[in-house]
N, C-alpha and C positions, 0 to 999 in steps of 0.2 A: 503493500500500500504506500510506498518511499519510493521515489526514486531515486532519491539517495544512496540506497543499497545498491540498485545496480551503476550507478557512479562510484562508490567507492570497492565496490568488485572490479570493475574496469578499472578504474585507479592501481588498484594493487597488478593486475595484469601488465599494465601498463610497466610498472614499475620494473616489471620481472621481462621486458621490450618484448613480449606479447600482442603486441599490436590488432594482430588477425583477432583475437577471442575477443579480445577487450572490442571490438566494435561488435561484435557478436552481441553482447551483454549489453552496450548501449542501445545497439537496434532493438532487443527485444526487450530494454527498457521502455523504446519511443513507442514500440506498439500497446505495451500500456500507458503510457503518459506522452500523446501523440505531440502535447502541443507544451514540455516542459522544457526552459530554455537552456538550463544545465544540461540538460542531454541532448540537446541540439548542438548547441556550443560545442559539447567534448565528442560529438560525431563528424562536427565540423572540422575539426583543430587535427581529424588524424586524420582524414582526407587533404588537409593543406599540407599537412609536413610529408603528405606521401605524395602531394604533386598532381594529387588527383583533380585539376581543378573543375572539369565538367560537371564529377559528385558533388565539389563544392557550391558551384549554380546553382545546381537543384536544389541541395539543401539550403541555401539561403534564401532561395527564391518562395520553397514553404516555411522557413523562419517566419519570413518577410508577415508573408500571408497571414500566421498566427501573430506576428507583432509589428503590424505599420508604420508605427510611429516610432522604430527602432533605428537611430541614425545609426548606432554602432551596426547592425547588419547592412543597411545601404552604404555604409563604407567598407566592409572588410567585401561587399559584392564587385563594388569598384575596385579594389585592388586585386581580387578574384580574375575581373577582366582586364586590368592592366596587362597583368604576369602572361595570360595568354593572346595579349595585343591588341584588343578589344575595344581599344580607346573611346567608342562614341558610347557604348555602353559602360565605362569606366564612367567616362565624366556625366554622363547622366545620373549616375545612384551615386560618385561624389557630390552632386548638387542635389538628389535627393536628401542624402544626409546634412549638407550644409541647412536645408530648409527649415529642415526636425532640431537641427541644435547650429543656432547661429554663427558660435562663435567656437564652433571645432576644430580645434587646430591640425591634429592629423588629415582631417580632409583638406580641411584651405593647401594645408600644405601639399598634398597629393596631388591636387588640382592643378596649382605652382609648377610643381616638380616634372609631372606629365607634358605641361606643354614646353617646358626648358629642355627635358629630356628630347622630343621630340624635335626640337631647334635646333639640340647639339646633335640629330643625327643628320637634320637637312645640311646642317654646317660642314659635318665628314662628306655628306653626296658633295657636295660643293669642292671641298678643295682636293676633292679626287678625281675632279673631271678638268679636261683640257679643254672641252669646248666654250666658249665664250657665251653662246647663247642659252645653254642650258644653267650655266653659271649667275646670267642674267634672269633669268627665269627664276631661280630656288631665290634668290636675295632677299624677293619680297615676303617670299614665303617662311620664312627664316626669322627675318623681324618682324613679322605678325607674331610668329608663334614667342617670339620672346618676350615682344609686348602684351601678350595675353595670358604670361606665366606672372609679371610684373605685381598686377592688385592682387594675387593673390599673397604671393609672398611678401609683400606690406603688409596686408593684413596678417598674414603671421606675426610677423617684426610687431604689431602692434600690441597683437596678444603675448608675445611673450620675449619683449627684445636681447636677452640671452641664447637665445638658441643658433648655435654655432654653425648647423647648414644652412638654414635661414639666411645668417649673416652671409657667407660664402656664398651663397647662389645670389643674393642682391646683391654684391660688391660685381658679381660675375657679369650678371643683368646690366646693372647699372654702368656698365667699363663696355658693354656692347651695343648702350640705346644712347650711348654719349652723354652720359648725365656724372660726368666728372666730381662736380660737387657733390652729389649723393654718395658717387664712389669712394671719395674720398671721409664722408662721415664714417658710411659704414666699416671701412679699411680701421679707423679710430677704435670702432665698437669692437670689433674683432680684436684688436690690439690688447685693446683692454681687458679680454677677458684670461 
C-alpha cells in the first residue's frame, strides 16, 4: 500500500548496480501507483543514465500528463530532446517550463546555452569552408543565433551573478556582438570570483 517499498527495494538493487530488477520493481510499482512521482522520477533517472532517451519521452510525456504544471519535467523533456538534437522540441518545453516557474535558472540557462551552442557550430561550418559565399551566407545566421542566446543568459546573470558559465559565455557573447564595455564588466566579474 507504499510505494515507498518498492522505491527502497529498487534502491537497494540499485545499490548492488542491478539496474535490470530495480526497474522491474519500479515498473511494477507504477502499475500500482500509476500516477506517483517518486517512481516516475526513479524510472526516469535509469532510463537517462542508460541513454535510453526515447523511454525517456515517453515517460515524461505521461509524467507531464499526470503533473502539468510540473516545470521541472518540461525541463528535464527539453534536455531529453536537446541530447538527441531535437532542438524545436527542446526549446519548446524549455519555454514551457520557463512559463510554470518564471525565474528558473536551469532552463533560462538551457535556452542561452542551446542557441550559443548552436552559433559555435554555424561558426566551425564557417571557418571550415573556402567558399566565400556560403561563408556569407552562415554570418547572419550565426549572429542571430548568438543574439538570441544573449537575454537569456542576462537573465541568468540576473538571477544569480556568481555563476561562472554564465559569466564565461556572456564575456564570450558579449566579445562576438561587439559590446566591449559589457565584455569588459563581465571579464571584472569573473576576475573577481
Amino acid at each position: 500500500g507504499d510505494p515507498g517499498v518498492f522505491q527502497n527495494y529498487a534502491n537497494a538493487l540499485k545499490a548492488e548496480k542491478d539496474t535490470t530488477t530495480a526497474l522491474s520493481i519500479i515498473q511494477q510499482g507504477r502499475l500500482v501507483f500509476p500516477n506517483d512521482a517518486g517512481l516516475m522520477n526513479d524510472e526516469m533517472n535509469i532510463y537517462l543514465n542508460r541513454g535510453q532517451f526515447n523511454n525517456v519521452i515517453s515517460k515524461l510525456e505521461d509524467a507531464i500528463k499526470a503533473n502539468p504544471n510540473s516545470a521541472e519535467y518540461h525541463f528535464v523533456l527539453g534536455r531529453t530532446y536537446e541530447n538527441i538534437g531535437d532542438t524545436a522540441n527542446a526549446r519548446k518545453n524549455y519555454q514551457s517550463a520557463i512559463g510554470l516557474k518564471t525565474n528558473y535558472f536551469d532552463a533560462l540557462y538551457s535556452m542561452g546555452a542551446m542557441y550559443f551552442n548552436q552559433a559555435v557550430e554555424v561558426n566551425d561550418s564557417m571557418n571550415k569552408t573556402d567558399d566565400q559565399k556560403i561563408y556569407d551566407k552562415l554570418l547572419p545566421v550565426r549572429d542571430g543565433l548568438f543574439a538570441m542566446a544573449l537575454p537569456w543568459l542576462e537573465q541568468c546573470h540576473t538571477l544569480n551573478a556568481k555563476d561562472k558559465n554564465t559569466l564565461l559565455a556572456l564575456k564570450e557573447l558579449y566579445a562576438r556582438t561587439n559590446q566591449m564595455d559589457k565584455m569588459s564588466a563581465i571579464k571584472k566579474e569573473l576576475d573577481s570570483l
